[in-house]
mmCIF file of the N, C-alpha and C atoms, coordinates in Angstrom:
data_MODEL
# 
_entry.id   MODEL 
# 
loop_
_atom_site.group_PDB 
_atom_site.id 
_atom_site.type_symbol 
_atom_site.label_atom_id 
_atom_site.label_alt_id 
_atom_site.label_comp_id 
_atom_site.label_asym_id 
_atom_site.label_entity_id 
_atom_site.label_seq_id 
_atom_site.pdbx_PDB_ins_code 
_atom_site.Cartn_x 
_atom_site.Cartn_y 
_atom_site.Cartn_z 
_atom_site.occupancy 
_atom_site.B_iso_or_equiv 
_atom_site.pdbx_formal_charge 
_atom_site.auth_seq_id 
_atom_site.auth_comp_id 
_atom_site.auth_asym_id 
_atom_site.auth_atom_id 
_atom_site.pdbx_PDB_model_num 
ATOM 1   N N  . UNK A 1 1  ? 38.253 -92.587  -2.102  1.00 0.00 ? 1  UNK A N  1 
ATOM 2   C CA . UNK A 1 1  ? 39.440 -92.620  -2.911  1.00 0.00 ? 1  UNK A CA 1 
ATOM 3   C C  . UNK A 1 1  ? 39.856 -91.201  -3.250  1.00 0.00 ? 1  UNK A C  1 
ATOM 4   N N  . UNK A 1 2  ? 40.936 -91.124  -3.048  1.00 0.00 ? 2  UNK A N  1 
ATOM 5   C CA . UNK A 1 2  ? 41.361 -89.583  -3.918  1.00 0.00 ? 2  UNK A CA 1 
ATOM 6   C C  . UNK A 1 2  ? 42.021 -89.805  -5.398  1.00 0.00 ? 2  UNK A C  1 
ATOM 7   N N  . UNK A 1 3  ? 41.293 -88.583  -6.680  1.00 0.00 ? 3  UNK A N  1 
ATOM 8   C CA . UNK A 1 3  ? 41.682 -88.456  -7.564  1.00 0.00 ? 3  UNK A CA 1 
ATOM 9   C C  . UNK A 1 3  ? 42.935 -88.054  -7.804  1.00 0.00 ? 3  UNK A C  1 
ATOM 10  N N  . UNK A 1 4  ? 43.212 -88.447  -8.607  1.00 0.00 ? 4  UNK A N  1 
ATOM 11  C CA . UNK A 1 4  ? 45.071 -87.514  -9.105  1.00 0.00 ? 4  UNK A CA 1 
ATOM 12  C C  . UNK A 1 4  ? 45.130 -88.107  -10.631 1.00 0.00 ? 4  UNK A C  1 
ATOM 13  N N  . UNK A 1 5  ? 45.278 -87.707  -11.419 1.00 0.00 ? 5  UNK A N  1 
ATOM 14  C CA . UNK A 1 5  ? 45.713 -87.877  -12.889 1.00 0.00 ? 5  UNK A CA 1 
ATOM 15  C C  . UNK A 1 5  ? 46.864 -89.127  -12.889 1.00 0.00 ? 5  UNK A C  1 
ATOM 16  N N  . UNK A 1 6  ? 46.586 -89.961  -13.947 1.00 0.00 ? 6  UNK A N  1 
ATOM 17  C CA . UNK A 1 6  ? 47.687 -90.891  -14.642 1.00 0.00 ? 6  UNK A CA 1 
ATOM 18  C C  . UNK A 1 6  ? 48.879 -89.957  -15.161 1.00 0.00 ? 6  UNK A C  1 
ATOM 19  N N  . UNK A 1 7  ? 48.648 -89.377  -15.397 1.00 0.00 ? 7  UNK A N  1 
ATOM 20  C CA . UNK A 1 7  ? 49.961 -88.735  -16.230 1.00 0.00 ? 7  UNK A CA 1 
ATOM 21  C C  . UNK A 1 7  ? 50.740 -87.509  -15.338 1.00 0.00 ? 7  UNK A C  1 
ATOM 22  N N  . UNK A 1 8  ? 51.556 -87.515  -14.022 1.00 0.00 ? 8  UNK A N  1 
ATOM 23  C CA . UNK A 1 8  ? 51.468 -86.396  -13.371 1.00 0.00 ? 8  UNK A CA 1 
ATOM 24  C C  . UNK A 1 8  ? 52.394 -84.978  -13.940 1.00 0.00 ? 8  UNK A C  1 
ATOM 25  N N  . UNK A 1 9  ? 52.233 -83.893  -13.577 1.00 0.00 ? 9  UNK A N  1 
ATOM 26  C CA . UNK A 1 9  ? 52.803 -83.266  -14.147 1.00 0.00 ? 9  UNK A CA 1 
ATOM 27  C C  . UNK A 1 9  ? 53.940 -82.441  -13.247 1.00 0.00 ? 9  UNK A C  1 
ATOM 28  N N  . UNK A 1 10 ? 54.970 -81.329  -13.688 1.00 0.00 ? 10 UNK A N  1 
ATOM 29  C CA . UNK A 1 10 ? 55.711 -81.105  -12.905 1.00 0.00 ? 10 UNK A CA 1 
ATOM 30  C C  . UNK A 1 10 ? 55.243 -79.618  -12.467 1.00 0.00 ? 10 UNK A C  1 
ATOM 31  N N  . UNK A 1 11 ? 55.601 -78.608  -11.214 1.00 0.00 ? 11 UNK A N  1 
ATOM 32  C CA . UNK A 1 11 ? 54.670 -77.786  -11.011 1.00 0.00 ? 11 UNK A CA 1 
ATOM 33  C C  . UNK A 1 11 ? 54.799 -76.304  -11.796 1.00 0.00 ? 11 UNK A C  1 
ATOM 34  N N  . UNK A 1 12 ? 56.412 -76.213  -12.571 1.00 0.00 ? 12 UNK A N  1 
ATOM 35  C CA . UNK A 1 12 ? 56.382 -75.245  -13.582 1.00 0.00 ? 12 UNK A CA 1 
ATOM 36  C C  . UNK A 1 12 ? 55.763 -75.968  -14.686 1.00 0.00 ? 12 UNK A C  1 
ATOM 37  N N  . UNK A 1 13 ? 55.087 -76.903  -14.794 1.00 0.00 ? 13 UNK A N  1 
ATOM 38  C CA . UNK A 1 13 ? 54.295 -76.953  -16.429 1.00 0.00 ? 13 UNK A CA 1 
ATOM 39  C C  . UNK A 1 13 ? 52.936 -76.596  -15.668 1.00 0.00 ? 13 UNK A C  1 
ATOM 40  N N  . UNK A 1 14 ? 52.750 -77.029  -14.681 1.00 0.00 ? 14 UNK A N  1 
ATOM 41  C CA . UNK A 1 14 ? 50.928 -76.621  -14.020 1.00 0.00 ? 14 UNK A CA 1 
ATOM 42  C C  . UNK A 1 14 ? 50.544 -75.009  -13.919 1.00 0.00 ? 14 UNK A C  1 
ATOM 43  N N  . UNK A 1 15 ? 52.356 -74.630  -13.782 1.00 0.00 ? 15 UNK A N  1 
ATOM 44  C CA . UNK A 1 15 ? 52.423 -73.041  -13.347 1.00 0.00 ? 15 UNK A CA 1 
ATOM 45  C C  . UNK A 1 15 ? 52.116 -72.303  -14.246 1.00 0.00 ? 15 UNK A C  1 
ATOM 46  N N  . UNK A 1 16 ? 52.754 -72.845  -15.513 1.00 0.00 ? 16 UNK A N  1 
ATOM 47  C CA . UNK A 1 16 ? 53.036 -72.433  -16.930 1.00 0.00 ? 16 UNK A CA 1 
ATOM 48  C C  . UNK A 1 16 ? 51.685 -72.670  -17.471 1.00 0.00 ? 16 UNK A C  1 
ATOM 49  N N  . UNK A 1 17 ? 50.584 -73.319  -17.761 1.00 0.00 ? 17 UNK A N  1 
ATOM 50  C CA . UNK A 1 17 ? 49.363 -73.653  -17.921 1.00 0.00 ? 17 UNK A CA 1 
ATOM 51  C C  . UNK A 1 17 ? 48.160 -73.025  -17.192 1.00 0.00 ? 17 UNK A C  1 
ATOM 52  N N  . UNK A 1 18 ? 48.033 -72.803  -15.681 1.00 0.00 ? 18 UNK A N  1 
ATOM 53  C CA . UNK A 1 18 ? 47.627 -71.979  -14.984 1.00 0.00 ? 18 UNK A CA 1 
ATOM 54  C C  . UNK A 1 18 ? 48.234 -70.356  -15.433 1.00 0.00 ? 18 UNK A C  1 
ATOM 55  N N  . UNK A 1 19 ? 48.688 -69.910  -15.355 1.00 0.00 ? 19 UNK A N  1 
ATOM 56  C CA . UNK A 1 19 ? 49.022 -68.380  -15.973 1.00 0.00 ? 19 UNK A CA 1 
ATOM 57  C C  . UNK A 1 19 ? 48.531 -68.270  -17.282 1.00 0.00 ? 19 UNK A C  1 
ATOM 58  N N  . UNK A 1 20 ? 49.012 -69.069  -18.527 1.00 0.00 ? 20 UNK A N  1 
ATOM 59  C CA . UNK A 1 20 ? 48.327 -69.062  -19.849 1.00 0.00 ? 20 UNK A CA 1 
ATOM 60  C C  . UNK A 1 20 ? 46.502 -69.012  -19.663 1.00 0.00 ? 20 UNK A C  1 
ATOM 61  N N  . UNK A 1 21 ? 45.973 -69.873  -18.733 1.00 0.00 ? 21 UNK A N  1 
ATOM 62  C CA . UNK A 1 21 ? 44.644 -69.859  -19.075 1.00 0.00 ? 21 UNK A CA 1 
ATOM 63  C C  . UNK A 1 21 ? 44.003 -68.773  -17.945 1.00 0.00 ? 21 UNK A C  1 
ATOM 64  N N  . UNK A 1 22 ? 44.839 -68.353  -17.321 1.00 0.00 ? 22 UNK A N  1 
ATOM 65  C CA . UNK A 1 22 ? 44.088 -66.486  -16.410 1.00 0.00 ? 22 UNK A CA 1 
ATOM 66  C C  . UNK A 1 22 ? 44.796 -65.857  -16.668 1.00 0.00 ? 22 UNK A C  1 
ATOM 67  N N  . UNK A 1 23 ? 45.550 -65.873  -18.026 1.00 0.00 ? 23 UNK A N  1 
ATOM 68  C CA . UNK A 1 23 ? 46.238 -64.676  -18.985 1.00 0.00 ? 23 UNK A CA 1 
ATOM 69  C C  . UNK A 1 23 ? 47.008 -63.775  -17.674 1.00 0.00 ? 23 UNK A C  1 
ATOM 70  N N  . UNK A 1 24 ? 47.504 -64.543  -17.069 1.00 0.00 ? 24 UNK A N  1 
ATOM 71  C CA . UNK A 1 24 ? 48.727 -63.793  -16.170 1.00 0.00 ? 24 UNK A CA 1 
ATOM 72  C C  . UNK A 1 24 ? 49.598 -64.582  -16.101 1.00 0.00 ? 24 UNK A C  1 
ATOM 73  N N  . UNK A 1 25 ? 51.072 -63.617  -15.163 1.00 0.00 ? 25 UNK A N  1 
ATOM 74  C CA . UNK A 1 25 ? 52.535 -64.454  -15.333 1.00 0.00 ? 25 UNK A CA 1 
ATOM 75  C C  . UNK A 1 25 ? 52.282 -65.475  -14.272 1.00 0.00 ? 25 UNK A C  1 
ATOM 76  N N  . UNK A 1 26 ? 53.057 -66.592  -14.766 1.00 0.00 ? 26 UNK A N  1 
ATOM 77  C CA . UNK A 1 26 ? 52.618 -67.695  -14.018 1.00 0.00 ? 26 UNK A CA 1 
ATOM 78  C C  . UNK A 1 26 ? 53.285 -67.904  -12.655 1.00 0.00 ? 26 UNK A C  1 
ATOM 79  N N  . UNK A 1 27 ? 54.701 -67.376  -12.497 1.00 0.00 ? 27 UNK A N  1 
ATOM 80  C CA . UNK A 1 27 ? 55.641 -68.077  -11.382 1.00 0.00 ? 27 UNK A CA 1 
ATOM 81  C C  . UNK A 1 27 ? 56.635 -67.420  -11.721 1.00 0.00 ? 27 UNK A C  1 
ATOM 82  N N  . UNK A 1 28 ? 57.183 -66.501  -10.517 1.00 0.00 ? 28 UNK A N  1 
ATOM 83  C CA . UNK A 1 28 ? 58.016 -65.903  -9.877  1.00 0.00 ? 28 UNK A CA 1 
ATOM 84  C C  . UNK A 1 28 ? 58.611 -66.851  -9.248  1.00 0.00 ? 28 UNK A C  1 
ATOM 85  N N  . UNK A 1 29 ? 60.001 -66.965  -9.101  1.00 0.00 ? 29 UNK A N  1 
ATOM 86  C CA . UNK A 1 29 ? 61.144 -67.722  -8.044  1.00 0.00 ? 29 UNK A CA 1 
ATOM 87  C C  . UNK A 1 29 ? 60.570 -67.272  -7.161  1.00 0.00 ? 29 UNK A C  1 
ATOM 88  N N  . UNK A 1 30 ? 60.798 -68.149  -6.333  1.00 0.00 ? 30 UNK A N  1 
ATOM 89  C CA . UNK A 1 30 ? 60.949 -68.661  -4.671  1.00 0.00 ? 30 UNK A CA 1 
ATOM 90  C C  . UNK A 1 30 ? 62.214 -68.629  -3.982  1.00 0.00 ? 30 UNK A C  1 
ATOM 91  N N  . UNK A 1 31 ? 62.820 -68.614  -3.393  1.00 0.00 ? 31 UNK A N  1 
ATOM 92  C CA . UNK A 1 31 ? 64.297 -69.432  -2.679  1.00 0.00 ? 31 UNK A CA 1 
ATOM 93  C C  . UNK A 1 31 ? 63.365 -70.372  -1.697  1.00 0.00 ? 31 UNK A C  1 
ATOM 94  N N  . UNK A 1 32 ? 64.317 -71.403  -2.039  1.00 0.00 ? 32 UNK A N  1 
ATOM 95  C CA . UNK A 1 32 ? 63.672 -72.690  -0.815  1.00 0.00 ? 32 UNK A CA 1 
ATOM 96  C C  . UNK A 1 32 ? 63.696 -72.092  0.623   1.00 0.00 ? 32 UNK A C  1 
ATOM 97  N N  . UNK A 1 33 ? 64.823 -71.515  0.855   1.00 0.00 ? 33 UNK A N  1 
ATOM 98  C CA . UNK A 1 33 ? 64.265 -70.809  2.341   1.00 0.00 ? 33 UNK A CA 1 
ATOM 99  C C  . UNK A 1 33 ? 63.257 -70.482  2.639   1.00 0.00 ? 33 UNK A C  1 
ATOM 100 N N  . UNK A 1 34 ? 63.187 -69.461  1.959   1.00 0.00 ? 34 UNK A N  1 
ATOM 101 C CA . UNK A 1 34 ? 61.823 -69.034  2.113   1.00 0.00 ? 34 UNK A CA 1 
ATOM 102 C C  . UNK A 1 34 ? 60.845 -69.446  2.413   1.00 0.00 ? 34 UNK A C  1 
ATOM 103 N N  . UNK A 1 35 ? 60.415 -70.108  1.729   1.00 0.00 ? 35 UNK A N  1 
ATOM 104 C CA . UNK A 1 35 ? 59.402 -71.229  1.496   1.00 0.00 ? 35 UNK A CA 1 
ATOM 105 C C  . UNK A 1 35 ? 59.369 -72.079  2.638   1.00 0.00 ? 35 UNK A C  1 
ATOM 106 N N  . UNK A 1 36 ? 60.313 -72.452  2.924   1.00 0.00 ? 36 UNK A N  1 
ATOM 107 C CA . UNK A 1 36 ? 60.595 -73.169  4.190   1.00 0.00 ? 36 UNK A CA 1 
ATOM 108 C C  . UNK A 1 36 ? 60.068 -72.544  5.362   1.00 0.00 ? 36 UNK A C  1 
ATOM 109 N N  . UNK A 1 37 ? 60.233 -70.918  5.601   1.00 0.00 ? 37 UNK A N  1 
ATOM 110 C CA . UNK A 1 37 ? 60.026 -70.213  6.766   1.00 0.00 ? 37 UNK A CA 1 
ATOM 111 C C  . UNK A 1 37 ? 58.882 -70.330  6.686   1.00 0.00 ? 37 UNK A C  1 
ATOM 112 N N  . UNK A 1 38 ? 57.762 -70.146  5.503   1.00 0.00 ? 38 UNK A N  1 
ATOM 113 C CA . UNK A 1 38 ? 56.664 -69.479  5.404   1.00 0.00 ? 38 UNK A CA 1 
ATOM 114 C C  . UNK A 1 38 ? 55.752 -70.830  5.726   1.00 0.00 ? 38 UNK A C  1 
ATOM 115 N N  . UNK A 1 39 ? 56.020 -71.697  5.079   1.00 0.00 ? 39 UNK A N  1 
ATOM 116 C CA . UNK A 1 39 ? 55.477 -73.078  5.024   1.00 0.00 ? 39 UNK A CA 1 
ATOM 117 C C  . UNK A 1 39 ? 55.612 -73.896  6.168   1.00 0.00 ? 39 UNK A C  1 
ATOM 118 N N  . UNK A 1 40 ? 56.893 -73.573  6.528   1.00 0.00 ? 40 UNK A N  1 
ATOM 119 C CA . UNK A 1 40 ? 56.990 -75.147  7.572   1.00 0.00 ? 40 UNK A CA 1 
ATOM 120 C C  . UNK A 1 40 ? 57.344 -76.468  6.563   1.00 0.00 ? 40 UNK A C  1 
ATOM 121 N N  . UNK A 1 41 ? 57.240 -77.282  7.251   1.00 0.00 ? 41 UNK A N  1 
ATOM 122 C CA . UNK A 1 41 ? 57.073 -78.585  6.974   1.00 0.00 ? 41 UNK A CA 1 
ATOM 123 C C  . UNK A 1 41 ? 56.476 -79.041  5.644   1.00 0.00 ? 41 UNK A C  1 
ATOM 124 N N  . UNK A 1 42 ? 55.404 -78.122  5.289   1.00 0.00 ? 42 UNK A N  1 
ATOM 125 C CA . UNK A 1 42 ? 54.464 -77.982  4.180   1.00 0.00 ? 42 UNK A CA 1 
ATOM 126 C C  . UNK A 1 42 ? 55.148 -77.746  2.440   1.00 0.00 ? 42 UNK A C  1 
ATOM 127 N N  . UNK A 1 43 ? 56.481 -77.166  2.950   1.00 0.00 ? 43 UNK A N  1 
ATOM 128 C CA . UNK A 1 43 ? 56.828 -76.710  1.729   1.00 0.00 ? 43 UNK A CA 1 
ATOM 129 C C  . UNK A 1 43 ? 57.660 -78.219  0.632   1.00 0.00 ? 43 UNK A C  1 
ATOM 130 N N  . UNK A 1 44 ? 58.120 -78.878  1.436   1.00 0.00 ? 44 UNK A N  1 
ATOM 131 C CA . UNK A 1 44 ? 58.800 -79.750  1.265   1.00 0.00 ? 44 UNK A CA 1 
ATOM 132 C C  . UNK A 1 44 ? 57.854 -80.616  0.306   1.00 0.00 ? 44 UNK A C  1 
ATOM 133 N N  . UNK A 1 45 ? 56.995 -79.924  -0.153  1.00 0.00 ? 45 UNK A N  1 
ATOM 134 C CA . UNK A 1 45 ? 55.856 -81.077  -1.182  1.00 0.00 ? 45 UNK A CA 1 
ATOM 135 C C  . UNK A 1 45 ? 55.916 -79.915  -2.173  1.00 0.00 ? 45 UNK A C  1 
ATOM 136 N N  . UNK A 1 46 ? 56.278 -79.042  -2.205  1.00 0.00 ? 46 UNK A N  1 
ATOM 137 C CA . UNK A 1 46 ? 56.762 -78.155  -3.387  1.00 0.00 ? 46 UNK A CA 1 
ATOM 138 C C  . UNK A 1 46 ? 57.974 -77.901  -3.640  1.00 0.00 ? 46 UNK A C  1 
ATOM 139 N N  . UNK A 1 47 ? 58.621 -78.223  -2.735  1.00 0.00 ? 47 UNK A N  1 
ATOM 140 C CA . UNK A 1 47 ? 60.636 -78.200  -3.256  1.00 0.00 ? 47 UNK A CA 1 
ATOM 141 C C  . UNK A 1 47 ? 61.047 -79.266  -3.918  1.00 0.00 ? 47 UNK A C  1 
ATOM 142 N N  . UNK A 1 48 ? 60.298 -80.471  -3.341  1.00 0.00 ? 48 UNK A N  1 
ATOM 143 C CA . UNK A 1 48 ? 60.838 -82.105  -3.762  1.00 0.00 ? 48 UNK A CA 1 
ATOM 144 C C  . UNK A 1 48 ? 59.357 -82.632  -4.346  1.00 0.00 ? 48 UNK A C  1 
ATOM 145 N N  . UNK A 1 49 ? 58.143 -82.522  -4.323  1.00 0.00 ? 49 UNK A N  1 
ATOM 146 C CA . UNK A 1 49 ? 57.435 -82.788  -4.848  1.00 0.00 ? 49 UNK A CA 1 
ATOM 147 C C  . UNK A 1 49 ? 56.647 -84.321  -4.652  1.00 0.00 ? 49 UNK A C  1 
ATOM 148 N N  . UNK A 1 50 ? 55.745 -84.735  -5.031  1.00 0.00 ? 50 UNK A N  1 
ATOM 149 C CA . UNK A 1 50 ? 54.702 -86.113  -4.366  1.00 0.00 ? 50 UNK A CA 1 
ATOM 150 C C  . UNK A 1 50 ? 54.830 -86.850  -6.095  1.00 0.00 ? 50 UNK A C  1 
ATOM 151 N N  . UNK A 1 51 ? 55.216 -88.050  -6.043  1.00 0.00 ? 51 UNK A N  1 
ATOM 152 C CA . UNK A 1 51 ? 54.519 -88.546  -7.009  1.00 0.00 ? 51 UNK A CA 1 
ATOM 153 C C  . UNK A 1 51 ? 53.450 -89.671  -6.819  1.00 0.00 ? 51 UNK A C  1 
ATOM 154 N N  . UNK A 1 52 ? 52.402 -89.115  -6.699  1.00 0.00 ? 52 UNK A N  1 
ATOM 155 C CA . UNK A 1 52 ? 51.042 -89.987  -6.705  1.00 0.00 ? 52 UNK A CA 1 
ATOM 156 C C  . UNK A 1 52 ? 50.192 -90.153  -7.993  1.00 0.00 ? 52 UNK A C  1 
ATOM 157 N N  . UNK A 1 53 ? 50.271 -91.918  -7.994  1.00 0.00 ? 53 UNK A N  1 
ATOM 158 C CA . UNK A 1 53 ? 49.470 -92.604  -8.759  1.00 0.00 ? 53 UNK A CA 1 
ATOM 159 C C  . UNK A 1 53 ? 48.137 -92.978  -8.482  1.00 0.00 ? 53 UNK A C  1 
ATOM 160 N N  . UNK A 1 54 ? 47.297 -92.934  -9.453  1.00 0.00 ? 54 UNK A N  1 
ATOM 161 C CA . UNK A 1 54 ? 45.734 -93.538  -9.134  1.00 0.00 ? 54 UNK A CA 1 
ATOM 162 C C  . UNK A 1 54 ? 45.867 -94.964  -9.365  1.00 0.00 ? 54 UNK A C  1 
ATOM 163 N N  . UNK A 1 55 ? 46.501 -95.728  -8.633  1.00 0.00 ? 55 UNK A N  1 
ATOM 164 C CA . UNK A 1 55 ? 46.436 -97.076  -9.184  1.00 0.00 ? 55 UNK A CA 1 
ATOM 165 C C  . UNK A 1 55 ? 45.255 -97.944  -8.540  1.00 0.00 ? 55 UNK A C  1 
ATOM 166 N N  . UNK A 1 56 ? 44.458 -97.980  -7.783  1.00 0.00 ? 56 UNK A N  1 
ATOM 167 C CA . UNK A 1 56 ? 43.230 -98.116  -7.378  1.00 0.00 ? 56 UNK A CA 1 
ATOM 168 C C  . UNK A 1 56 ? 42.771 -98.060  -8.440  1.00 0.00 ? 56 UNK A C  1 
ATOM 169 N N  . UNK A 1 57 ? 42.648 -96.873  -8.953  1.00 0.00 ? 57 UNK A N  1 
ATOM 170 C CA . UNK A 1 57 ? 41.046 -96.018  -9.601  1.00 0.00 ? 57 UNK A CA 1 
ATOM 171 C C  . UNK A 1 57 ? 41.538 -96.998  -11.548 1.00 0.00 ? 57 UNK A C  1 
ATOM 172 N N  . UNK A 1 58 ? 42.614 -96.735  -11.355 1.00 0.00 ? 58 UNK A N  1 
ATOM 173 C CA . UNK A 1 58 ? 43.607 -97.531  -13.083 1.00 0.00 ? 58 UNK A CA 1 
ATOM 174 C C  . UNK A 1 58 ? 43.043 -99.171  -12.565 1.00 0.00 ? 58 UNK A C  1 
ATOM 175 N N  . UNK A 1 59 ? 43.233 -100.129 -11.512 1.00 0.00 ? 59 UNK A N  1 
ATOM 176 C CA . UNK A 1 59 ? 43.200 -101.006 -11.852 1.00 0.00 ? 59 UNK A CA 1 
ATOM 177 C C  . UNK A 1 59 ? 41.624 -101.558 -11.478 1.00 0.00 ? 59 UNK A C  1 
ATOM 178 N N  . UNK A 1 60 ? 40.489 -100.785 -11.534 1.00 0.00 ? 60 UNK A N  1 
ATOM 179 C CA . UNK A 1 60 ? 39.125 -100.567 -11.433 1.00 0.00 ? 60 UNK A CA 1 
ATOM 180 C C  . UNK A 1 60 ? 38.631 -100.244 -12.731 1.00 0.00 ? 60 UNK A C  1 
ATOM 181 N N  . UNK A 1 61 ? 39.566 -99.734  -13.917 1.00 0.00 ? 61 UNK A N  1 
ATOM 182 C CA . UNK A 1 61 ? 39.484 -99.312  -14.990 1.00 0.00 ? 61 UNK A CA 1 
ATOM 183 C C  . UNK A 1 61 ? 38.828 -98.317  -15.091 1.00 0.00 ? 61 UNK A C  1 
ATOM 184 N N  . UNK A 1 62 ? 38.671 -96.961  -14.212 1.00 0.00 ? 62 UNK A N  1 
ATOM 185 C CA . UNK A 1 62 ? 38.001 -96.085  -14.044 1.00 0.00 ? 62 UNK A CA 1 
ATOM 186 C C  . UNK A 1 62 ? 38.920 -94.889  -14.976 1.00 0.00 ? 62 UNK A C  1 
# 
């Protein structure tokens, strides 16, 4: 099974949370181009984003 949190979050609050707790700036802009060149195909799960539920692991009551 793969883990993922009930509650998901968006990736400037993970960004914003990650920088606060290694006391550095969290996130510099991107342009989606970019991202696109550098990534490929790959980026498109950081421009538009995944919403995955643990509903397995929730209805196991884990």
């Amino acid at each position: 099974m793969n883990f993922t949190s009930p509650n998901p979050a968006r990736h400037q609050e993970l960004a914003r949370a990650l920088g606060q707790a290694w006391g550095r700036p969290s996130v510099l802009p991107v342009p989606g181009f970019m991202l696109r060149m550098i990534l490929g195909e790959s980026a498109q799960v950081i421009l538009e984003g995944q919403k995955v539920l643990p509903q397995r692991l929730l209805a196991c009551r884990f």
